[in-house]
N, C-alpha and C positions, 0 to 999 in steps of 0.2 A: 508418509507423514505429512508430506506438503498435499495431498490430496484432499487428507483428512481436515485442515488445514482450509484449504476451499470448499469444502463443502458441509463446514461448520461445528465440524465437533474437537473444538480445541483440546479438550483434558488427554483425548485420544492420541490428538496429535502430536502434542506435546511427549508425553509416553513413547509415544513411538523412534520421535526423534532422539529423545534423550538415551534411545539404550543403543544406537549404533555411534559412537560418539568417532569410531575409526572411518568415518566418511568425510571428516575431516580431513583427510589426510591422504587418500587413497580415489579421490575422484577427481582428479587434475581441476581446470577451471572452476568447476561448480562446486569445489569442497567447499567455499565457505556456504552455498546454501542454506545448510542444516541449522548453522549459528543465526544467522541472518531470522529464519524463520520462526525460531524460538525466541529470538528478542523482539519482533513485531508480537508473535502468541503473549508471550511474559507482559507487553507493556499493554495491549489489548486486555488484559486480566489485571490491569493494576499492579505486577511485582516490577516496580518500576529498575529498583536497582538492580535484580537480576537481569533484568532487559540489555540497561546501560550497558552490564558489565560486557555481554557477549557480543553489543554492538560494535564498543569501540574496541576486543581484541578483532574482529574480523575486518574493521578497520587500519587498525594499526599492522595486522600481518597482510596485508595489502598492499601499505606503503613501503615496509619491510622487504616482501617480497617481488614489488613490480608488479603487482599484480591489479591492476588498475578496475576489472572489472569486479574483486572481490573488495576493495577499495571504497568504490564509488557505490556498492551496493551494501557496506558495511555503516558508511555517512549516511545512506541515506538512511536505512534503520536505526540510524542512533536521530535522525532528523524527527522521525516518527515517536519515538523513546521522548522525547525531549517534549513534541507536541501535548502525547499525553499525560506529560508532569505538569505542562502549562508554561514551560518554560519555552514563550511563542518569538523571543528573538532568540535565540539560542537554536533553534530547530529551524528559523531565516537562515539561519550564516552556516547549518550544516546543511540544509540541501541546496544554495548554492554553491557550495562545493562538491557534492556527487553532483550537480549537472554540467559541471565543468569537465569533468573526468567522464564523465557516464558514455555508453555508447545511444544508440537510437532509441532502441527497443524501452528504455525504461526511461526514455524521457519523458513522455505522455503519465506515467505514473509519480513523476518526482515532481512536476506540474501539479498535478490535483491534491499531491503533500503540500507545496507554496499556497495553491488558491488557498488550502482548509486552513492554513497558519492565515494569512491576509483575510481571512474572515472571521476568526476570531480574534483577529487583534480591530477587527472592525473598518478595512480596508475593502470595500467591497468594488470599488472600481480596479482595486490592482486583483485583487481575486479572478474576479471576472475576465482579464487581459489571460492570466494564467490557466483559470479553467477552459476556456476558448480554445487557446492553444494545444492546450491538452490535449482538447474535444479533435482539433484539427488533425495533429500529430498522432493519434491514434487510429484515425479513419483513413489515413495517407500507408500507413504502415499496414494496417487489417489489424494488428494485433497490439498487446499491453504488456509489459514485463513482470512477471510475479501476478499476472493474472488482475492487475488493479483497474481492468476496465469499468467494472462496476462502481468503483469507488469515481476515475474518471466523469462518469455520466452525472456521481450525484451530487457532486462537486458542483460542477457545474449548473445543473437544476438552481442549486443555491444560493451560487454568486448569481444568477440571473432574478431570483428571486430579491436576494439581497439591494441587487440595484433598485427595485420598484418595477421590473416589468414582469407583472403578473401573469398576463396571459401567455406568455414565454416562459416561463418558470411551471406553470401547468402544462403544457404541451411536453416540456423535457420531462418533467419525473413521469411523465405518462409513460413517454417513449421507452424512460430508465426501465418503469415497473414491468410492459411489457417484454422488453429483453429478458430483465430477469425472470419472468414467467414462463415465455418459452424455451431459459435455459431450463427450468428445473422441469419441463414437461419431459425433459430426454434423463432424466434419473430415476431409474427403476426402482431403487430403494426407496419405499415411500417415507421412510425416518430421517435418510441422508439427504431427501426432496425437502422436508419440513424444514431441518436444520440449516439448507442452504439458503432455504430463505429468510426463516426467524433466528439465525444464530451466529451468522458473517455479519459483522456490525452495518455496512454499507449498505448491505441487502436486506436488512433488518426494518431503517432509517429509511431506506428509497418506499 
């Protein structure tokens, strides 16, 4: 499901997710996963209150449980939830608190949620400190949590656009588009290659 997921066919994923609903429950740390992924799908798709709803239980059984990583990664999808309602102080003050809890790995992605709130609220100088960071925090680690390196790069692009420097801002989404090119050169599936590029919003956008 989270596959499907990454490489762009939401209805699928969704679907898929929704009929093992006992992985909840039966996969120690990574249970909340499944919820988490279906509230970013849901508010990506506009059902904003279903989003909510599975955000903040995988949140709240987080804090419930001690369980700091399903916690900090249940804020931050509700950080994201909130983003796409518009609701851009309210998705401020939730993923500063997944970055406070959060461990490494998904710090560079809780980054490129702040830059994208800070640049739609028209903050492009604190965007930019955030997207950087990201950028840095990323390439220190090799890796991105939940896969948002993509979104990371075009984040970034952005905020550097946003500030006025053009030439810098072309050279990034160049860099973005050809990453994302040579991901999709290594997908066999030529329908799952299309969709991962025309149908992941980030990858879409870049």
């Amino acid at each position: 499901g989270m596959n499907l997921w990454y490489l762009g066919a939401p209805a699928a994923a969704i679907e898929e997710l929704a009929s093992i609903p006992e992985a909840d429950t039966t996969m120690g740390e990574i249970s909340p996963l499944r919820r988490i992924v279906l509230a970013w799908l849901h508010a990506e798709r506009g059902a904003i209150e279903q989003a909510r709803g599975l955000a903040l239980e995988v949140r709240d059984d987080g804090r419930e449980l001690g369980d700091r990583l399903g916690e900090a990664r249940g804020t931050w999808a509700l950080a994201e939830v909130l983003r796409h309602a518009g609701d851009l102080d309210g998705a401020a003050r939730e993923i500063a608190d997944a970055q406070a809890i959060a461990m490494p790995l998904d710090q560079p992605g809780m980054l490129a949620t702040l830059a994208a709130v800070r640049l739609a609220q028209g903050r492009a100088a604190e965007a930019l400190i955030a997207a950087e960071d990201a950028r840095a925090r990323s390439a220190a680690i090799g890796a991105c949590g939940l896969f948002r390196a993509s979104a990371v790069r075009l984040v970034h692009a952005e905020a550097v656009r946003a500030t006025g420097a053009r030439a810098a801002a072309v050279r990034a989404i160049r860099d973005a588009r050809a990453r994302l090119l040579a991901i999709a050169d290594k997908i066999p599936e030529p329908a799952y290659r299309a969709s991962f590029l025309e149908s992941v919003p980030e990858n879409a956008r870049t």
